[in-house]
Residue, then its C-alpha position, 0 to 999 in steps of 0.5 A: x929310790x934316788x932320782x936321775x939327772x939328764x944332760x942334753x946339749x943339743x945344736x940350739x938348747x941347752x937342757x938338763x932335767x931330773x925325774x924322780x921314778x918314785x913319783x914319776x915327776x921331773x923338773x927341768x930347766x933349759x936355755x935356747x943358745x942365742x943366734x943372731x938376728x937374720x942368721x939361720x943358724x949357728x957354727x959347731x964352734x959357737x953353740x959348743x961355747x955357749x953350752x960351755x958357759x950355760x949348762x954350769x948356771x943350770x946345772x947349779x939351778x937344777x939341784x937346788x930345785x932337786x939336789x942331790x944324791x941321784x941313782x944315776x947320770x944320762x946323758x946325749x953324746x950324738x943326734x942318732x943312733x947311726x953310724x957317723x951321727x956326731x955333733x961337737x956340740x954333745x961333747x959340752x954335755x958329755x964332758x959333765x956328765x961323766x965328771x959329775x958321775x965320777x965325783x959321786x961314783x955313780x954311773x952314766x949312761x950315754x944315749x942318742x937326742x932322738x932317743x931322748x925325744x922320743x922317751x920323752x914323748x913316751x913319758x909327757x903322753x903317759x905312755x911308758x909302757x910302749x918302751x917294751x912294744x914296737x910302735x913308729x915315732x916320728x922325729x920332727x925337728x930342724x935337724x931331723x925329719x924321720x919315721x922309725x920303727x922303734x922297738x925295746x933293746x936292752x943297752x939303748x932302751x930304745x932300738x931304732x930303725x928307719x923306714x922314711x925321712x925327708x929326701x932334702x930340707x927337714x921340716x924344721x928347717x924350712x920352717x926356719x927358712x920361711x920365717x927368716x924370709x918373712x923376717x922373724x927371728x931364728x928359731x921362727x917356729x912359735x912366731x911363725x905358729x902365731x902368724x901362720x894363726x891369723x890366716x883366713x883358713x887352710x892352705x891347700x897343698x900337695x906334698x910330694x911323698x915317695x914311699x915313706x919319704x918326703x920332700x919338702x924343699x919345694x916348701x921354701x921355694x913355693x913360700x918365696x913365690x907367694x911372697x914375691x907375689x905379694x901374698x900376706x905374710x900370715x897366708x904364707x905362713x899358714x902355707x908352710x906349715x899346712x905343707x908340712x902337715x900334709x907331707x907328715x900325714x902321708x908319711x904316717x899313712x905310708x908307714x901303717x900301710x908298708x909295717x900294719x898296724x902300730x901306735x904312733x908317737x910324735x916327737x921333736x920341736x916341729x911338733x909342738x906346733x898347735x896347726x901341725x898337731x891338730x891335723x894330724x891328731x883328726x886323723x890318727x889316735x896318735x901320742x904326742x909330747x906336750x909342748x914343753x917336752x917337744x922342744x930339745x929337752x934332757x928329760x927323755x935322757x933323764x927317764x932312760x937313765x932311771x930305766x936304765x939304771x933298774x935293769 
């Protein structure tokens, strides 16, 4: 059975990955787009380019690790499965993706980022076969920070529904924010990871939680404080993250109080965050994405093409 090619070009990676159903392996190559020194961020306009020009070298890089022919093509054309989720800088992506499907006359198969995070969740932890039960995965990200109720359907693959959110910053975000106050690099979560690391001990915090939502603006505005107060830089840091954790562990009690008993998947860069992950797997017998499929990836899409193209 041929293997299947995923593209992803997400607001600050590109990605592209093939996983080969036969012998359950995928091999994926990426690029973090380049943001420059002091910024928090990149225009639409910006990080569509560099996709243009990256995602031809790594398609290039990819087939000669795993060359052709493929089953089929998956690919990421908006950040959600919601009305009005749209991001330009998919259409670099997409673009490719249905050229590369027509030149080899196969199909292509348009999906969301989160869902593409979240199988590839599902396939780093093993666990597969939760893509035909409900269960509530977390997407934790600097453009998403959410809970979902998440069951099968047959043309996504995967059915999404929210039941908690952030209610102003995601978590990846003041991550973010944090990091450029302290003057790290954006994205400033391995630095932040690595000082936060040299703390003395856990921080403690109080997350604001309503319901299945949280609020983490607080976060950034209580980090700028410790700063100003002369604070070490790692204690500031081992504060922001411990912040976060807290607010996810309330969200995840929250959400298995309000919808009763489910497996819990964790997606998204925020957590690949080591402190992050271990609070939160002392309390729950939770799936996690190993830390090379936590980060934007197009192995997740690639997976959803492969079931996807066997239905």
């Amino acid at each position: 059975m041929p293997a299947c090619l995923g593209i992803d070009t997400s607001n600050y990676t590109t990605s592209a990955a093939v996983y080969d159903p036969a012998s359950d392996a995928v091999v994926q190559v990426k690029r973090l787009l380049t943001v420059r020194s002091g910024e928090r961020g990149l225009r639409q306009s910006d990080a569509l380019f560099q996709h243009t020009r990256a995602l031809p070298e790594l398609l290039e890089q990819l087939c000669g690790q795993a060359p052709a022919p493929y089953q089929a093509i998956g690919v990421s054309v908006r950040p959600r499965d919601a009305e009005g989720s749209y991001m330009p800088c998919f259409l670099a992506g997409v673009s490719a993706a249905r050229a590369a499907a027509c030149a080899g006359g196969i199909p292509c198969f348009s999906f969301s980022h989160q869902c593409g995070h979240i199988a590839a969740a599902l396939y780093s932890a093993h666990r597969l076969d939760l893509v035909d039960k409900e269960f509530i995965a977390f997407h934790v990200s600097g453009g998403t920070t959410e809970a979902l109720l998440v069951h099968a359907d047959r043309e996504r693959i995967l059915s999404c529904r929210l039941i908690g959110s952030t209610l102003d910053l995601n978590a990846g975000q003041a991550i973010d924010r944090v990091g450029v106050m302290m003057g790290l690099d954006f994205p400033c979560g391995p630095a932040l990871e690595q000082l936060a690391l040299k703390s003395s001990g856990a921080a403690r915090v109080r997350p604001v939680i309503r319901g299945c939502d949280c609020s983490l603006s607080g976060v950034e505005n209580q980090c700028r404080a410790l700063l100003e107060r002369g604070e070490a830089k790692e204690n500031v840091a081992r504060f922001c993250l411990d912040s976060i954790g807290a607010a996810l562990d309330r969200m995840a009690a929250a959400a298995l109080a309000e919808y009763g008993p489910h497996e819990l998947v964790f997606s998204g860069g925020v957590m690949s965050n080591s402190l992050i992950r271990a609070g939160l797997t002392a309390r729950y017998p939770a799936f996690f994405a190993q830390p090379a499929f936590s980060c934007d990836n197009a192995a997740g899409t690639a997976v959803l093409a492969a079931i996807k193209s066997e239905m």
